[in-house]
N, C-alpha and C positions, 0 to 999 in steps of 0.2 A: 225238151222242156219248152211252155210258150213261155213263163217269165213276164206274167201281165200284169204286177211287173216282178222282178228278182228280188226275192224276200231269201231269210235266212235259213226257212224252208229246205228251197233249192239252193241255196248254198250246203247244207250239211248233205242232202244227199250227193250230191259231187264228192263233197270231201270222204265222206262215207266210201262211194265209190272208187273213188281215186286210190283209196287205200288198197283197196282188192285187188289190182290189177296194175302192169306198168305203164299201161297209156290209156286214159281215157278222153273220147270224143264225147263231147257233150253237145246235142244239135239243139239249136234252138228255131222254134218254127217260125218257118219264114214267110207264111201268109200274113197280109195286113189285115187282118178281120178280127184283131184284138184292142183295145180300151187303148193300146200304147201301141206307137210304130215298133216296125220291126228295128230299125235301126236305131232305135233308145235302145231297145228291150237286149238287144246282142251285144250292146255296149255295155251296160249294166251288168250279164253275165260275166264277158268278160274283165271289168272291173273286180265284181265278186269273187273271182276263182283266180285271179294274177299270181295269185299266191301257192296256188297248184302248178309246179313246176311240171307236171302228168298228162298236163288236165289240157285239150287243143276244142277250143269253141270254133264251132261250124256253123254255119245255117242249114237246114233242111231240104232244102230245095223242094222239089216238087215232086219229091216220091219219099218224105216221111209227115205225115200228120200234114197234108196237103189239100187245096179242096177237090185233088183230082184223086187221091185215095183214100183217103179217108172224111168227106164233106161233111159229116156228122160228129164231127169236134165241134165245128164253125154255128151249131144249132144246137148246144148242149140244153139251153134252156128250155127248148120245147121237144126234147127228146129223154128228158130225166125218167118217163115211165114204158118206154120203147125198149126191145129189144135193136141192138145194132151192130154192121156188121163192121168190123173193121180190117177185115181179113186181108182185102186186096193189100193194104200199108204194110201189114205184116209180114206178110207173101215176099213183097218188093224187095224188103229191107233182109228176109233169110235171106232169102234164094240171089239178089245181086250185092245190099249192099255191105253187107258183113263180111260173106267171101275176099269184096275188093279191099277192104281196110282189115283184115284179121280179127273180126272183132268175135270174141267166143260168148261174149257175158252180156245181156243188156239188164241194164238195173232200171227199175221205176218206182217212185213213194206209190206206200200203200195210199187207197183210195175211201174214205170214209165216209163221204160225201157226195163225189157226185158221182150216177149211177153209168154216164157216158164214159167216162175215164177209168172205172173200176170196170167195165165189160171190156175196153179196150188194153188193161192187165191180163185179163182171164184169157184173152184172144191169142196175149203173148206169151202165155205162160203154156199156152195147147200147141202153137201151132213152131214157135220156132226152138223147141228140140229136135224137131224133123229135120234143121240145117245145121245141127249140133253146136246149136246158140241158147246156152242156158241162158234162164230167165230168173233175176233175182229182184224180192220184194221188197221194197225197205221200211220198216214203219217210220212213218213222219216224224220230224220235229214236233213237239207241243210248245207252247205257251197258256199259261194257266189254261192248264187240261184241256188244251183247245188245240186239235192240227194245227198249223200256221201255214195260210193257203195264199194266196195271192186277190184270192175274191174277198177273203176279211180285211188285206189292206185297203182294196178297192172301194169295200163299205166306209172303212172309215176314214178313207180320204173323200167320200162325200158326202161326210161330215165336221171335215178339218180334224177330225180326232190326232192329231201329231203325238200325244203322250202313247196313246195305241199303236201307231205308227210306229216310233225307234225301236217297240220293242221285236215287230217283227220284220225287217229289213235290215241290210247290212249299211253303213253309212252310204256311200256312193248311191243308194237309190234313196235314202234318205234324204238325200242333200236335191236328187234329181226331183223327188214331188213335192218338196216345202216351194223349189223355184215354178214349178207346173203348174201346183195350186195357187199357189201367188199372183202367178200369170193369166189364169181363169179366172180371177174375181175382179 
């Protein structure tokens, strides 16, 4: 998860997940090339999930959604009509990093949206059966019939919308961009 920033979103797919399975890794991406440091962003998951006793928050380091494997996360915007490859990330994560933590399952929200994220499902859904790491989709949270994505907080945190806001974040990030935004004006 990048968590730009931890909406309620990615809080249900964890707990979603967490249910499936007796231990869940949740990594969150560790380049800074997102809206919110990395070091908000990991603290805010872990805030969000304290409550999953399952649930063990990581960073990604440099072989998951990284810009040495996959750099065409970090360009989403000017890649929405591209074809992309995300395979090397995928590759990494069967073949070393599953093995080393046992990990059988990777879960990801489905993609509705944006075209770079939803080919980087489909990427995961081809390629890491071959490490006998099924791959599960999870439909999104909504809020009035709307995904709840982290780019719709982003919209309307720069437009101060806070009524929009609570409904899609967990407090702990709520509390974190009423102080941000505050601190930017």
């Amino acid at each position: 998860m990048n968590c730009n920033p931890f909406t309620l979103g990615h809080q249900y797919l964890a707990e979603y997940a967490a249910a499936q399975v007796a231990r869940l890794y949740v990594f969150v991406v560790e380049e800074d090339k997102s809206e919110f440091p990395f070091a908000d962003r990991i603290e805010l998951v872990k805030q969000g999930l304290s409550h999953l006793p399952n649930a063990e928050v990581l960073p990604s380091g440099k072989f998951i959604i990284s810009q040495t494997t996959f750099s065409g996360y970090f360009n989403k915007a000017q890649l929405q009509d591209v074809a992309v490859d995300s395979s090397q990330d995928v590759e990494i994560f069967g073949r070393e990093i599953a093995p080393t933590l046992g990990i059988t399952i990777r879960f990801a929200g489905s993609e509705p949206k944006d075209n770079v994220t939803r080919q980087y499902n489909e990427t995961m859904r081809a390629i890491l059966p071959r490490y006998g790491v099924e791959f599960r989709e999870i439909p999104r949270k909504e809020f009035d019939s709307e995904p709840i994505s982290a780019s719709s907080v982003r919209e309307a945190l720069k437009v101060g919308d806070f009524d929009k806001i609570k409904n899609l974040v967990p407090a702990a990030t709520l509390l974190y961009l009423r102080g941000r935004h505050s601190a930017n004006k």
